[in-house]
N, C-alpha and C positions, 0 to 999 in steps of 0.2 A: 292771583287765582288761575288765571292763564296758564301758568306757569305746571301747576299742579294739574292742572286738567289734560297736559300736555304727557305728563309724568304718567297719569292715569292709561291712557290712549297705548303708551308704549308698552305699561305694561299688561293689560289686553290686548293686543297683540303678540306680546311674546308669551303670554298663556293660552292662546289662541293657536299659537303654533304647536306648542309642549302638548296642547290634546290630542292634536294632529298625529301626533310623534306614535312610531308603534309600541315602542317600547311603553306605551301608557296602560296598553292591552294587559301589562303581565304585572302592572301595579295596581290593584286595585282599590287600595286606602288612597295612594297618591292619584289618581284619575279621580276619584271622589272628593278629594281637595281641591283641585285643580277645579273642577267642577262649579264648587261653590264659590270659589275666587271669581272665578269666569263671573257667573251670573252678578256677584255683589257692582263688579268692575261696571258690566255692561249697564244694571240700572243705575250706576254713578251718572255713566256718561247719557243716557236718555235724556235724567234730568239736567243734565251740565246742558243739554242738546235744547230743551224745551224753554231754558233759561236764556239760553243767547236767542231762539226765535221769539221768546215775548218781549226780549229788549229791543229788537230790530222794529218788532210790529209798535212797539209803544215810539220811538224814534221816529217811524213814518206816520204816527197818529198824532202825534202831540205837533211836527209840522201841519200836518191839515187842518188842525184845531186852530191853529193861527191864521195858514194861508190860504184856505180855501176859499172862494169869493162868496159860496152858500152859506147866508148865517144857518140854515138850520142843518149844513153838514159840520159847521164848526163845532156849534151843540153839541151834536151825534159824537163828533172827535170828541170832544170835551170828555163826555162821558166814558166813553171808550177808555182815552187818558186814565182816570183817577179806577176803573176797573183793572187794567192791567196792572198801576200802581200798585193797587192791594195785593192783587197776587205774585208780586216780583217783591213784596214784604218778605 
């Protein structure tokens, strides 16, 4: 998956540059292409973006939920846990 999401990065970036380009100015179907590409690319990566921060935040929660010395922080983890779970479904 990494792998593709890497895929993805490169090329928003090089469509990122291509709008840049002036020669975009004197195309106007292809600037409107370009366009849509852009935007589909960039909420790819948002969500690729929003997916690795709830897995990092469920990573540091599901340790607390075990190691914290607070049983009622461990609860709180706990809960926290099986919420982010759902939404990483």
């Amino acid at each position: 998956m990494q792998r593709k999401i890497n895929e993805i990065q490169e090329r928003y970036k090089l469509v990122e540059l291509e709008l840049q380009s002036p020669a975009m100015l004197k195309n106007v179907q292809a600037l409107r292409e370009l366009s849509k590409e852009y935007a589909g690319l960039k909420e790819i990566l948002e969500k690729a973006n929003t997916i690795e921060t709830l897995k990092k935040h469920l990573a540091r929660t599901k340790e607390t939920s075990t190691e914290d010395p607070d049983e009622e922080m461990r609860q709180l983890a706990h809960e926290e846990v099986e919420r982010l779970s759902l939404l990483l479904k």
